[in-house]
C-alpha positions as CSV (number, residue, x, y, z in Angstrom):
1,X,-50.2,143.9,-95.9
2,X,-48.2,145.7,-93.2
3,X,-50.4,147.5,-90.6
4,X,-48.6,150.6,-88.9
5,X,-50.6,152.3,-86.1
6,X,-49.2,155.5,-84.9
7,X,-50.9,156.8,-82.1
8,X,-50.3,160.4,-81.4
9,X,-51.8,160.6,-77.8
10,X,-48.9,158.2,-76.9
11,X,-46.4,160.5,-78.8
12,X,-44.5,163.1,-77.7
13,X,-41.9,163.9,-80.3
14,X,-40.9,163.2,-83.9
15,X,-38.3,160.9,-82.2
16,X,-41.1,159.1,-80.6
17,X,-42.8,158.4,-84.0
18,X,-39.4,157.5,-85.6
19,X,-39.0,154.3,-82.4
20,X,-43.1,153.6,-83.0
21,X,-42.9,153.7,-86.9
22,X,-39.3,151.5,-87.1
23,X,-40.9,148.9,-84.5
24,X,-43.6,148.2,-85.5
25,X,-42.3,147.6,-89.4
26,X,-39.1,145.8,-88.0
27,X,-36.4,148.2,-89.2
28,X,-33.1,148.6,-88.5
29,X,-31.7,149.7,-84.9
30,X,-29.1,152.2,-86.9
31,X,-32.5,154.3,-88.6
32,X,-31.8,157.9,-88.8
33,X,-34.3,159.6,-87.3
34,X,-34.8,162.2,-89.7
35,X,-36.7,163.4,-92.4
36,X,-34.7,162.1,-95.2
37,X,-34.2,158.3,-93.4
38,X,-38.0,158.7,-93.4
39,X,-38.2,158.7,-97.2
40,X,-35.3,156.1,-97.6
41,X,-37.4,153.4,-95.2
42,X,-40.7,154.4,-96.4
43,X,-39.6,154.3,-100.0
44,X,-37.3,151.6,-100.5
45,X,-36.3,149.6,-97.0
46,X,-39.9,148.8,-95.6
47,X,-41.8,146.0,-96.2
48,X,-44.9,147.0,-98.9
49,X,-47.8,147.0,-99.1
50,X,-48.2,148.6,-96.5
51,X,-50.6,151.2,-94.2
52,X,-49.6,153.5,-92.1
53,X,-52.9,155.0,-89.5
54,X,-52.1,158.2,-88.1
55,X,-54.5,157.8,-84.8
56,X,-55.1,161.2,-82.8
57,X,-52.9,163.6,-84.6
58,X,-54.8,166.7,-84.0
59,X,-55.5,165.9,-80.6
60,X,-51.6,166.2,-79.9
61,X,-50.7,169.3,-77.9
62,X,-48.5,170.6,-80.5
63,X,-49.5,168.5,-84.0
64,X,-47.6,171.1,-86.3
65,X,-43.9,169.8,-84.7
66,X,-45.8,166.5,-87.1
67,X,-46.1,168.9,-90.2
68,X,-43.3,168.0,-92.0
69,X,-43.7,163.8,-91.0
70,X,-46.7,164.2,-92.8
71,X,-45.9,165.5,-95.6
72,X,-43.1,163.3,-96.6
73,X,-45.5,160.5,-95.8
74,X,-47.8,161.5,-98.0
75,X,-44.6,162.4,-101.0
76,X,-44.3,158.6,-100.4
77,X,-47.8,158.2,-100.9
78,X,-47.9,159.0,-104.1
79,X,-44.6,157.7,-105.6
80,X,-45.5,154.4,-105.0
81,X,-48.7,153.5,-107.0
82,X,-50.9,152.4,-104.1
83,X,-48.3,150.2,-102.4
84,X,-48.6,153.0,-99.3
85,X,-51.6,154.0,-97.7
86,X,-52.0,156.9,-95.3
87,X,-55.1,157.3,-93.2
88,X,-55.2,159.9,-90.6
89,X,-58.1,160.3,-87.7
């Protein structure tokens, strides 16, 4: 199972989660960095099973710039049947 830890005390930006989320899962160099390549890599290009740990979130300075991240993770969540896991502390 792939292992994805996204630490948001090292984050400062949704583009920092994009770089952190497609290195450690090996994708492509060209990803989008948007919402919608989000739902593409998490839904059909990345490598499942998988989990992704969301470490720290509400610590961030401004977590709600994350809102919309999160929700789309968790969209993914439940399309795919347990193959994605989500854990956030």
């Amino acid at each position: 199972m792939l292992v994805i830890t996204l630490d948001f005390r090292q984050l400062r930006d949704r583009q920092d989660l994009y770089r952190q989320l497609i290195e450690q899962s090996e994708g492509p160099a060209t990803f989008g960095d948007n919402l919608d390549a989000l739902w593409d890599w998490l839904t059909g290009g990345m490598a499942l099973p998988a989990r992704i740990r969301l470490r720290h979130l509400e610590e961030h300075p401004r977590p709600a710039q994350f809102a919309a991240v999160v929700a789309v993770m968790e969209e993914a969540v439940a399309s795919l049947d347990g193959e994605l896991q989500i854990t956030i502390d």
